[in-house]
TORPA-381579 format. One record per residue: x, y, z of N, C-alpha, C in turn; residue in one letter. Coordinates in steps of 0.1 Angstrom, whole numbers. Example, Ala and Ser with C-alpha at 12.3 -4.5 7.8 and 13.67 -1.06 7.14 Angstrom:
% residues 2
   n_east   n_north    n_up   ca_east   ca_north   ca_up   c_east   c_north    c_up   residuo
      132       -57      78       123        -45      78      132       -33      78         A
      128       -22      71       137        -11      71      129         0      79         S
END
This chain:
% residues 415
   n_east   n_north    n_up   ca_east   ca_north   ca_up   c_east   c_north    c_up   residuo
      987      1591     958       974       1587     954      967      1579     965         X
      973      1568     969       968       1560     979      965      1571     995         X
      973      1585     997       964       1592    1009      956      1599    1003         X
      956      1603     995       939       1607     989      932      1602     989         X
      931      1584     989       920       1578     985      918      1577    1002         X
      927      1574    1007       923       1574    1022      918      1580    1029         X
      918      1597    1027       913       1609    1032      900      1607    1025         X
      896      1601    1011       880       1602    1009      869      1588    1016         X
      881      1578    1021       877       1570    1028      864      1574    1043         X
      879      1586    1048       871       1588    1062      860      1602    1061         X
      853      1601    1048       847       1613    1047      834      1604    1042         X
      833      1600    1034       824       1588    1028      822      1576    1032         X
      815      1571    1039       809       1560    1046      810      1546    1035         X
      815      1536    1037       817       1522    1032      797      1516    1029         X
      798      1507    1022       786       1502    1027      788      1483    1023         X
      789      1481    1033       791       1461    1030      784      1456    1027         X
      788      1446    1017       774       1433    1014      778      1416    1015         X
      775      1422    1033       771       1410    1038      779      1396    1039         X
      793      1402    1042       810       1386    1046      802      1379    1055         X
      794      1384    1067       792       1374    1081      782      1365    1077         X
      770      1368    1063       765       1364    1055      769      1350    1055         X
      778      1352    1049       786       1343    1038      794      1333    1046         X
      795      1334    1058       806       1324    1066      797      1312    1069         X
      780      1312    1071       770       1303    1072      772      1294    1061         X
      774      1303    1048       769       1290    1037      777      1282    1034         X
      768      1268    1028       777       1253    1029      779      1252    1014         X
      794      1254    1016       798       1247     998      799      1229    1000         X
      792      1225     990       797       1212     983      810      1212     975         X
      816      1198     978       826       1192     971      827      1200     957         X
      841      1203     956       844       1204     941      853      1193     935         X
      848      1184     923       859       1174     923      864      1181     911         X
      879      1180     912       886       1175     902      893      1169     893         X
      885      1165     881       888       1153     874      901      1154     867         X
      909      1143     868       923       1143     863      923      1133     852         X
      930      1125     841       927       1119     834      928      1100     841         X
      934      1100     855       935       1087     864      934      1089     874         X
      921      1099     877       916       1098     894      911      1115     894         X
      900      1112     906       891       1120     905      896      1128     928         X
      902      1141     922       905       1146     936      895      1156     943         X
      885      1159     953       882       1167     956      886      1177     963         X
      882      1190     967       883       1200     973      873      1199     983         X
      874      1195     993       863       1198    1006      865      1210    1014         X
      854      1216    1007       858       1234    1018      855      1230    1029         X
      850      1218    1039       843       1216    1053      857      1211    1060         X
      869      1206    1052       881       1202    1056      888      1211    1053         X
      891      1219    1044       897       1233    1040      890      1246    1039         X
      884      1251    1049       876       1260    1053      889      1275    1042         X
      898      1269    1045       908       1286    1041      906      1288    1029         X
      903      1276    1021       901       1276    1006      892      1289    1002         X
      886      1291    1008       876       1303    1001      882      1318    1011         X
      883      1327    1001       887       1341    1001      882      1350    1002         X
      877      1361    1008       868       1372    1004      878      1381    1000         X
      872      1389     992       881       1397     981      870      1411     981         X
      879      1421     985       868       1435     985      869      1439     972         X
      858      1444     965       856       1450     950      848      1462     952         X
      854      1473     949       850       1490     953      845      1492     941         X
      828      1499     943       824       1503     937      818      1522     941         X
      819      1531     928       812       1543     932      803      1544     931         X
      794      1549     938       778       1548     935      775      1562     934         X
      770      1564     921       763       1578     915      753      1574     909         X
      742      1585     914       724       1585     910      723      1569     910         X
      723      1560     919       719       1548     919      725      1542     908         X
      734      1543     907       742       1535     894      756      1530     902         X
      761      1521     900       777       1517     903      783      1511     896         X
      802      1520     896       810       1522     887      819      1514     894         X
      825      1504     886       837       1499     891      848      1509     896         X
      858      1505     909       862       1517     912      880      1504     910         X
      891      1510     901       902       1507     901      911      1516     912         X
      918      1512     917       925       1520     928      940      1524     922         X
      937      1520     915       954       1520     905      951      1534     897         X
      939      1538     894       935       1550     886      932      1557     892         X
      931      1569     884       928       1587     891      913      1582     896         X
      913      1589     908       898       1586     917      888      1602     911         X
      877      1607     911       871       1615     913      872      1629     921         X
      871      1640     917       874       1652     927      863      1648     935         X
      870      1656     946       862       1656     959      850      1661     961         X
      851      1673     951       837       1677     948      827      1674     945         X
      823      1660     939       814       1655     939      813      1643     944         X
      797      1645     944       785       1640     953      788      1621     952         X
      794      1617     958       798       1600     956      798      1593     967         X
      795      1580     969       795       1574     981      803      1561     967         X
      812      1553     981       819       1541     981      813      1530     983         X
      808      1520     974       808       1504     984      821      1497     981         X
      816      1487     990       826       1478     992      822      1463     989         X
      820      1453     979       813       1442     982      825      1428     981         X
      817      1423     987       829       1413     991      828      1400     982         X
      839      1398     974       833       1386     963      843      1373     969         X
      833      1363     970       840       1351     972      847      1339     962         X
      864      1338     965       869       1333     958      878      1324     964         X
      885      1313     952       893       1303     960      905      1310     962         X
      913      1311     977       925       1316     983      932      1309     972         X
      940      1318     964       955       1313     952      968      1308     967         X
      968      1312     976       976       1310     983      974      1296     989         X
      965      1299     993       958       1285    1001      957      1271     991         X
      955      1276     976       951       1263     965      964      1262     961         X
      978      1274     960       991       1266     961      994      1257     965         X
      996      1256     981      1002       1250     988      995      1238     989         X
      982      1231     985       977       1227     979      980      1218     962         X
      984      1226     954       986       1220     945     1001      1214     945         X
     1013      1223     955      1022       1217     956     1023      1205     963         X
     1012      1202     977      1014       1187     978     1011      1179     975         X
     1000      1180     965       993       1169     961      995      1169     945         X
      999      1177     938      1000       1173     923     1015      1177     914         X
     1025      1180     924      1037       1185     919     1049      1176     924         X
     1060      1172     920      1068       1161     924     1078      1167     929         X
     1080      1180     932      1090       1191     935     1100      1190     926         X
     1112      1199     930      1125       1201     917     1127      1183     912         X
     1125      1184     901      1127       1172     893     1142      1168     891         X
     1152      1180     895      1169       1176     893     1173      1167     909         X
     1163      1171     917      1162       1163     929     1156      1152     934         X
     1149      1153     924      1138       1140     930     1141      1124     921         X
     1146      1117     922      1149       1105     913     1151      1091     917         X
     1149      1083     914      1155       1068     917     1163      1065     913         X
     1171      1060     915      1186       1049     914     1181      1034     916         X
     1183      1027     903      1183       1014     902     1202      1008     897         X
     1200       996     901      1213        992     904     1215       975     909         X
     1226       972     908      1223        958     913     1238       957     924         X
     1233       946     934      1248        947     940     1254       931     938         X
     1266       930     944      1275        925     941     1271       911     939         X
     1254       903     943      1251        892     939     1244       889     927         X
     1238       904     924      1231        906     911     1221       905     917         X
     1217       910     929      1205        914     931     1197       935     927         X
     1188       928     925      1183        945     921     1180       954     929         X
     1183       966     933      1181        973     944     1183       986     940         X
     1169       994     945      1167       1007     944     1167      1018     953         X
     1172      1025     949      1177       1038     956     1167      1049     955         X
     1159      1053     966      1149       1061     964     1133      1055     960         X
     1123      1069     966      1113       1061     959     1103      1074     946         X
     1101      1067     939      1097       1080     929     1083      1085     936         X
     1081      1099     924      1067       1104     931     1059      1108     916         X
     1046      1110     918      1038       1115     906     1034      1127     911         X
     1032      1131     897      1026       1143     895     1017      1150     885         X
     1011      1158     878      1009       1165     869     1014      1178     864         X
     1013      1176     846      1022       1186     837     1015      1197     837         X
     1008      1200     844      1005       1215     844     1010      1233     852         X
     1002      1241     846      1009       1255     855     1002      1259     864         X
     1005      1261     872       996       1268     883      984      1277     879         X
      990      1288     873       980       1295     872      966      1298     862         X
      973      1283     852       961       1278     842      956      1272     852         X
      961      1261     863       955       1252     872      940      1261     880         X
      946      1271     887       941       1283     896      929      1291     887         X
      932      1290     875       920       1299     869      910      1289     865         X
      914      1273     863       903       1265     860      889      1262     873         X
      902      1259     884       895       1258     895      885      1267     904         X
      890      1283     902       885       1295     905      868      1297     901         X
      868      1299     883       862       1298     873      848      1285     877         X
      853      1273     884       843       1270     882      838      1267     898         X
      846      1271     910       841       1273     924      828      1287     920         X
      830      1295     913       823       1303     909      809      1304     904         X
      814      1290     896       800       1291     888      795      1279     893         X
      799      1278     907       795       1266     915      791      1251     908         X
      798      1246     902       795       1233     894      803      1221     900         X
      798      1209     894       805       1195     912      818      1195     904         X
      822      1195     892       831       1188     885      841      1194     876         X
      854      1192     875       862       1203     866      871      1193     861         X
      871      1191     845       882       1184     839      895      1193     838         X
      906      1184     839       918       1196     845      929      1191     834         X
      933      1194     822       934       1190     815      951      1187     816         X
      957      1180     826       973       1176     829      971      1167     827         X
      992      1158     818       994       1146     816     1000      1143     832         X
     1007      1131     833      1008       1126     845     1026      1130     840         X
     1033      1130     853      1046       1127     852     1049      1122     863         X
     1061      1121     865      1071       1109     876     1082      1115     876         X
     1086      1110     885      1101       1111     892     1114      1106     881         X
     1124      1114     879      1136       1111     873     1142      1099     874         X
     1145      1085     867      1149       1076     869     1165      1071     863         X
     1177      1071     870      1182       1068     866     1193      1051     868         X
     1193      1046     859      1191       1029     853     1206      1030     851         X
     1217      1021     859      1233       1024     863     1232      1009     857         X
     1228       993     853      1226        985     849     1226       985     837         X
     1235       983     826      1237        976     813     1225       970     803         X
     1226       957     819      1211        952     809     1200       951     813         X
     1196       962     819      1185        967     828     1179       977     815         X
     1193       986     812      1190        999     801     1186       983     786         X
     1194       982     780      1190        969     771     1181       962     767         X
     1166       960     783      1159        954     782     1146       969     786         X
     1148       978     784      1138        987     784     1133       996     799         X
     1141       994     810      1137        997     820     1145      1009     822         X
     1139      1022     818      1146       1034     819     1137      1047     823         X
     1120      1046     826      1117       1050     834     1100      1049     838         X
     1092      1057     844      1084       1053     855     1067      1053     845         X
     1060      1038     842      1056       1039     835     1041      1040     843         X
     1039      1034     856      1029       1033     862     1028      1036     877         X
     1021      1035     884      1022       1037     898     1005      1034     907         X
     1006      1022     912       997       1015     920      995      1022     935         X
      984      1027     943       988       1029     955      974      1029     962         X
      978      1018     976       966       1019     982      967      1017     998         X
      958      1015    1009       960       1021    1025      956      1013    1030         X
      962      1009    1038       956        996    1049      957      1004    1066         X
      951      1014    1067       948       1018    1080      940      1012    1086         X
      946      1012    1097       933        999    1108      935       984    1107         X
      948       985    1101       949        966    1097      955       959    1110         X
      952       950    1114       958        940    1123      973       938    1119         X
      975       936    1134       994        934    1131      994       920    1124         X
      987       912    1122       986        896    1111      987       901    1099         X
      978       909    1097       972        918    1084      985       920    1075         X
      989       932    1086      1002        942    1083     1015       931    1079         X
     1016       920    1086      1027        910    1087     1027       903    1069         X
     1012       902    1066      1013        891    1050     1014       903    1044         X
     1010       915    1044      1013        924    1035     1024       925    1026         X
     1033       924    1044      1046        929    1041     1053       921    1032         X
     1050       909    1037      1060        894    1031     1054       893    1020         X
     1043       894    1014      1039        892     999     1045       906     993         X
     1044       916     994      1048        922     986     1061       920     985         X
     1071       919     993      1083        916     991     1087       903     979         X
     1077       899     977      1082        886     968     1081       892     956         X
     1074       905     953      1075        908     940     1085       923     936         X
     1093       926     948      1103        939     945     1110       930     938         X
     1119       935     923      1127        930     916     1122       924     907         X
     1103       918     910      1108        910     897     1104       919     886         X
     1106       911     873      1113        914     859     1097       907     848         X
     1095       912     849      1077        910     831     1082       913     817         X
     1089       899     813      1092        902     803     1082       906     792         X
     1088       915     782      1079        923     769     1069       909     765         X
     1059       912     762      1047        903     756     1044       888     764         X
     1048       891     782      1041        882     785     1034       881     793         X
     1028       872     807      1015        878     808     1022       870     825         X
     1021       881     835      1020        883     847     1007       874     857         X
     1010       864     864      1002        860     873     1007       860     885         X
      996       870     897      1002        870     906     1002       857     915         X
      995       846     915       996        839     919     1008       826     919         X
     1013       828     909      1026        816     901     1035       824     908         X
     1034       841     909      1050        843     922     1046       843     934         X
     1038       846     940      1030        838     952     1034       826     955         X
     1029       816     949      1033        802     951     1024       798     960         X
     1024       798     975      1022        793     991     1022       804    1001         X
     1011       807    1009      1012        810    1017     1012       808    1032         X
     1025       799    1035      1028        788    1045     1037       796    1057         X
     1037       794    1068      1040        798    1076     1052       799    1076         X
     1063       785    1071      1076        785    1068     1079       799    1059         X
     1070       805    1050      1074        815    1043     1074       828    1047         X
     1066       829    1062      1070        843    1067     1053       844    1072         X
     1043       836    1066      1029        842    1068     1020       837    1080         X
     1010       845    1083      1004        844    1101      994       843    1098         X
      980       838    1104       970        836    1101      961       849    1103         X
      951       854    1095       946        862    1097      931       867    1087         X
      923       868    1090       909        864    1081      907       868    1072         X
      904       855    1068       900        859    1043      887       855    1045         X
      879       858    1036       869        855    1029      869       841    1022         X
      861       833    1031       857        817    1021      838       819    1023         X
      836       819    1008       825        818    1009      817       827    1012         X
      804       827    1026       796        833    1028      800       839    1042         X
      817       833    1046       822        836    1059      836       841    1058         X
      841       845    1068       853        852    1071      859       846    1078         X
      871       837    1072       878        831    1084      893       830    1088         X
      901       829    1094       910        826    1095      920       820    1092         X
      926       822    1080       937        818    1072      952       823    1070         X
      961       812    1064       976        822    1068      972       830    1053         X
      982       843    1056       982        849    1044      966       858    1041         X
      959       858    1058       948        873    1053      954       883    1049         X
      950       892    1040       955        906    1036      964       906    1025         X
      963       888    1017       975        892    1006      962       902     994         X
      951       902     995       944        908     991      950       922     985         X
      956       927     994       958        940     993      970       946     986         X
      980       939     987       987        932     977      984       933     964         X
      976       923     957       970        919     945      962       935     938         X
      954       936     951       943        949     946      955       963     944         X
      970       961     953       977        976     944      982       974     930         X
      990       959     930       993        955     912      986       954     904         X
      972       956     907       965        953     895      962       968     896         X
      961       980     903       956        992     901      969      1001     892         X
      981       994     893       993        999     882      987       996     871         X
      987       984     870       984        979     855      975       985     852         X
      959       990     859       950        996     854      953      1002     853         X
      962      1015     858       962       1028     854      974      1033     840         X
      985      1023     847       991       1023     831      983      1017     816         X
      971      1018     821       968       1011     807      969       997     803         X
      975       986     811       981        974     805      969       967     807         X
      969       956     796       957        942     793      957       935     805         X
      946       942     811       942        930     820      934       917     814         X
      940       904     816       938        890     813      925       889     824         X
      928       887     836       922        882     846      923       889     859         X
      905       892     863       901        902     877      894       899     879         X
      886       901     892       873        895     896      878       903     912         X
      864       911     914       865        918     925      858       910     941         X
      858       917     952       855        904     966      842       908     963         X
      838       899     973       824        893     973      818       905     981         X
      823       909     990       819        925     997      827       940     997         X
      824       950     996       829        961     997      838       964    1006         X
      851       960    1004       862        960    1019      866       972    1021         X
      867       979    1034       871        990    1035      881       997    1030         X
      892       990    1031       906        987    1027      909       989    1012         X
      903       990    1005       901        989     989      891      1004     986         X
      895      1015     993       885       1028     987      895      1034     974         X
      892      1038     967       875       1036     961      876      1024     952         X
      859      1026     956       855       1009     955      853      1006     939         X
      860       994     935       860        993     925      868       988     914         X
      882       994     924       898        990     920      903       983     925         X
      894       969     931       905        954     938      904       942     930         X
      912       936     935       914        926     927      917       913     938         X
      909       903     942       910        891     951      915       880     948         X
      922       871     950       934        859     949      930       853     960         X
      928       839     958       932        828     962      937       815     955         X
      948       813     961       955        802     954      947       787     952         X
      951       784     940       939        777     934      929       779     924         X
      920       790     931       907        793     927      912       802     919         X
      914       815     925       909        831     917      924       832     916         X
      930       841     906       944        848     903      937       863     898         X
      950       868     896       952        881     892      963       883     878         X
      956       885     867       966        883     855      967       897     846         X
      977       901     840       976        912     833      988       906     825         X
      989       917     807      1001        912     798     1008       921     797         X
     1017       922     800      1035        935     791     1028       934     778         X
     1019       947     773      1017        948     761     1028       960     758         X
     1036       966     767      1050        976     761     1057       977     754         X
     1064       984     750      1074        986     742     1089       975     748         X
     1091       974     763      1100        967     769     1095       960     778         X
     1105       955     786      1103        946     797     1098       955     810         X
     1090       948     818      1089        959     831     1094       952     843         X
     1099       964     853      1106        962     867     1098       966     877         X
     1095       958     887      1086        962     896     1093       967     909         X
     1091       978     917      1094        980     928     1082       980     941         X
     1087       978     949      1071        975     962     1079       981     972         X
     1070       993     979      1069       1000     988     1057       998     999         X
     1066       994    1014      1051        995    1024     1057      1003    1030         X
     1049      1015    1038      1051       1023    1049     1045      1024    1052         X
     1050      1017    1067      1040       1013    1080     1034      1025    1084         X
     1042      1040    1086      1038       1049    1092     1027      1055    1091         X
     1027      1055    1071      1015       1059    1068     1005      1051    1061         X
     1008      1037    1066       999       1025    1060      996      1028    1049         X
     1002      1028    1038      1007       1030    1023     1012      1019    1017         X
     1009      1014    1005      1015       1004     998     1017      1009     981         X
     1031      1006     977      1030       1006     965     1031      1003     956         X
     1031       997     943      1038        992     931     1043      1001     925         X
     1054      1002     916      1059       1006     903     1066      1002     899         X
     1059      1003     881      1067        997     873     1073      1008     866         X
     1083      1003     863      1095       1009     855     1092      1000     839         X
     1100      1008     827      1098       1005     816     1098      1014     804         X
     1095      1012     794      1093       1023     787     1079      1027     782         X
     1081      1039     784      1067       1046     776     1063      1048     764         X
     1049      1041     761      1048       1045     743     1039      1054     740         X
     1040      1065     749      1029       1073     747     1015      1071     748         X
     1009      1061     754       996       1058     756      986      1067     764         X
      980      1071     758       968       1079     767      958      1073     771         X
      958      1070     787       946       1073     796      938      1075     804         X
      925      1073     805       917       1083     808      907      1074     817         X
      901      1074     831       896       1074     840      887      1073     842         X
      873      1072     850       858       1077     854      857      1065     862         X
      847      1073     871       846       1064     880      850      1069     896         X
      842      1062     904       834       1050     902      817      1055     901         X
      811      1048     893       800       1049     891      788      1040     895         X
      779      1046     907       772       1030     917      758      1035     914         X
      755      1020     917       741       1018     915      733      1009     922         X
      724      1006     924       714        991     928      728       990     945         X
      718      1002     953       724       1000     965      717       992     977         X
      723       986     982       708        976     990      718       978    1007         X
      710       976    1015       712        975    1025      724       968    1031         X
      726       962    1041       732        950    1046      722       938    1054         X
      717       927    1056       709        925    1064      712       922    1074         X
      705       916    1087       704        916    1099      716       904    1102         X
      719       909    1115       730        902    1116      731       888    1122         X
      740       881    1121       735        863    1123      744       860    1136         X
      735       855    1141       739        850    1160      742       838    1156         X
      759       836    1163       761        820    1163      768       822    1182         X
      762       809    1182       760        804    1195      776       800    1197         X
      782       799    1212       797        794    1210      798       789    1225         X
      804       780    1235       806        778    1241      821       785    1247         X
      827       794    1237       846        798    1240      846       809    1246         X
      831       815    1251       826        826    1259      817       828    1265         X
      822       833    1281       808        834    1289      794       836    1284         X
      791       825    1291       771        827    1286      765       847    1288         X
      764       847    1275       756        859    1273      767       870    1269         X
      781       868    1266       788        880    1262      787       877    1246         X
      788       888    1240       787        886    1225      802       895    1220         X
      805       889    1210       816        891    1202      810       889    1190         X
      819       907    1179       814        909    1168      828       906    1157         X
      825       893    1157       833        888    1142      835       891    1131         X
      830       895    1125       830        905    1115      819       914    1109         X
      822       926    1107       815        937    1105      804       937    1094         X
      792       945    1095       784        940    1082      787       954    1070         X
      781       946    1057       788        957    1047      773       956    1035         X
      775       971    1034       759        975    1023      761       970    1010         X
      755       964    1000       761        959     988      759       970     978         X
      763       971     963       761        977     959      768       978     945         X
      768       982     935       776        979     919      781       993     913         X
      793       988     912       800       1000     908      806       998     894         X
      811      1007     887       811       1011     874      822      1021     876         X
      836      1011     867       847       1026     863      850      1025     848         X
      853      1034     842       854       1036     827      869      1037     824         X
      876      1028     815       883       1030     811      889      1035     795         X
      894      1043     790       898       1047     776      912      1047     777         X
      915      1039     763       931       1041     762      936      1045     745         X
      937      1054     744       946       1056     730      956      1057     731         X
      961      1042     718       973       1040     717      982      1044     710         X
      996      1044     710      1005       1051     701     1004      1052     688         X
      997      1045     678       993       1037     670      979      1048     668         X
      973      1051     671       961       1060     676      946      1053     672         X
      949      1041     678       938       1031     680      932      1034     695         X
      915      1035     695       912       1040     709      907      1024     711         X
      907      1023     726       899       1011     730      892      1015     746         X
      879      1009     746       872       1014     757      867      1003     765         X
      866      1005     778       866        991     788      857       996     797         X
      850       987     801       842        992     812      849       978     826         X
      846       981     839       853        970     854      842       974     855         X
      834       964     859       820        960     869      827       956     881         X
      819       955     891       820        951     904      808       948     909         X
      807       936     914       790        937     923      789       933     933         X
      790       939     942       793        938     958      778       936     967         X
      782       920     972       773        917     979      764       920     990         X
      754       924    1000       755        932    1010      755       920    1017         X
      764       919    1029       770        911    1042      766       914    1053         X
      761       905    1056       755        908    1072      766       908    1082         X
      767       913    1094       775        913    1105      776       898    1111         X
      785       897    1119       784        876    1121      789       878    1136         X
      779       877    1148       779        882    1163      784       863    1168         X
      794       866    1175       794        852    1185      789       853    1198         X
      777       848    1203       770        848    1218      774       838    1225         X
      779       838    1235       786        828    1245      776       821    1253         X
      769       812    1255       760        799    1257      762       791    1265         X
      759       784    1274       765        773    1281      769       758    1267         X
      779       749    1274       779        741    1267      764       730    1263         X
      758       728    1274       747        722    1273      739       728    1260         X
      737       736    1259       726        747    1248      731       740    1235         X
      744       743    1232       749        739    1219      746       721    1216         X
      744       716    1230       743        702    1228      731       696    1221         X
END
């Protein structure tokens, strides 16, 4: 059958409609919405994503008949011409390999953590888990297809979350409810100063192992304590005020802003949040940080769980990656995401010259960068095991920040 169709190929002329057409036009973002985070498809970064697909039609008396190739074709003897039109679709091949890195945790009999304690009774984990979603490919592939189609920005994707196999070799680790992966915090510090990178490291380290007992309420600042040089920390610029300055322990920020993004996403009672005073780069998307300073501002959330939770903290330098997870048990809580949602966007204003003597007259140095302000809005829903819903809204109101230039002056000027 297939050299028949080919022999009426080279007798009957094709007629195209228009692929070179089609290579010009600019698709928009397709996001899609997950029930705790919103992923897009950028065809201008994944150009392969889109497919052309030939669909053969017979054209008799100005009419066209779908043409199946798998079916008896028409005798030769009549009067028929072939098109060919080319329909554009998302590559299944291309949105695979795709779905497998970014939403699948691979073979689950392989992938797992080992928790354990060694011979001082210290806690120590073997492995690091990964998330994913409960869905099938090819419900995934027909949701996404369906609506690249009907060209729309937004596609609810209807997958629970899952994680990595956890297995709990501790007595009273199992005893106190830590048997598997109830949350997962994660955020990027690319472009950080080696100071930066230095408090990162050392704060998070103070909270792998620890232990939140059931019904009580987590401050990150009481395990914190000090951020003193004796404890490992370098100086490096925080936010005081209306300025940026140099203190030990810049960048435990980032820290705080991934533990509190577990707890948001697992659903847990946040007590106490309060976002920075400006939109920090470091904190995308904007909306999910949380700022600490000792003293002033903390970071608090409560073990409303069924057990106790275990925290593990991951930094990799390589891929300037940070992350929490808690371990615990799950009570089946559902939820659900939006966001971020901005508004009342204002500028930054003009940038403020300070005079300095610690640099040649007339070189300028840019101290810190300026930043647009603007308010953002994420939505949170949670139904509980219990099948009580509760609905939250995180404001944020981010200031706009001017740039802060140092101009080098003679001493006399400043005088």
């Amino acid at each position: 059958m297939k050299k028949r169709f080919l022999a009426w190929l080279m007798i009957f002329p094709f007629f195209f409609a228009g692929p070179a057409s089609a290579q010009n036009k600019v698709y928009k973002p397709l996001s899609l919405v997950f029930n705790d985070q919103i992923y897009k498809l950028d065809f201008k970064v994944n150009p392969d994503l889109i497919s052309k697909t030939p669909r053969y039609f017979w054209k008799i008396n100005n009419q066209k008949v779908p043409l199946d190739l798998n079916q008896e074709i028409l005798a030769q003897d009549d009067l028929i011409q072939v098109e060919t039109v080319f329909e554009e679709e998302i590559s299944r091949d291309y949105l695979k390999k795709l779905f497998d890195e970014m939403f699948n945790i691979g073979d689950e009999t392989n992938s797992f953590v080992k928790i354990s304690r060694d011979k001082t009774g210290k806690i120590m984990f073997s492995g690091v888990p990964h998330s994913g979603y409960d869905i099938k490919f090819e419900k995934f592939y027909k949701l996404v297809n369906d609506g690249f189609k009907k060209r729309v920005k937004y596609i609810r994707i209807p997958a629970k979350k899952k994680f990595s196999r956890v297995i709990v070799e501790d007595k009273e680790l199992q005893k106190r409810g830590i048997k598997e992966v109830i949350a997962i915090g994660e955020s990027n510090f690319a472009g950080s100063s080696w100071a930066r990178r230095k408090n990162i490291s050392v704060a998070a380290g103070l909270y792998n192992g620890l232990i939140i007992p059931r019904g009580k309420i987590f401050s990150f600042n009481e395990v914190l304590q000090d951020v003193s040089e004796a404890r490992g920390f370098v100086r490096e610029l925080v936010i005081k005020g209306n300025k940026t300055e140099k203190e030990y322990g810049g960048g435990v920020c980032q820290v705080s802003t991934t533990v509190f993004r577990a707890a948001f996403l697992g659903g847990l009672d946040i007590i106490k949040r309060r976002s920075h005073s400006y939109a920090v780069p470091y904190y995308k998307p904007h909306g999910l940080d949380a700022t600490i300073y000792l003293g002033v501002q903390d970071f608090k959330f409560k073990n409303d769980t069924p057990g106790d939770i275990l925290i593990q903290t991951v930094v990799n330098s390589e891929k300037n990656e940070l992350k929490f997870i808690f371990y615990g048990t799950r009570d089946n809580r559902e939820v659900e995401i939006e966001g971020p949602f901005i508004s009342s966007y204002r500028r930054a204003p003009e940038p403020i010259i300070e005079k300095t003597d610690q640099l040649p007259p007339g070189e300028k140095y840019l101290q810190s960068y300026a930043h647009d302000g603007f308010f953002t809005r994420w939505r949170r829903h949670i139904k509980l095991a219990n099948g009580e819903n509760k609905e939250e809204l995180l404001n944020s109101n981010y200031r706009p920040w001017p740039a802060r230039i140092l101009l080098g002056v003679p001493p006399e000027e400043l005088e």
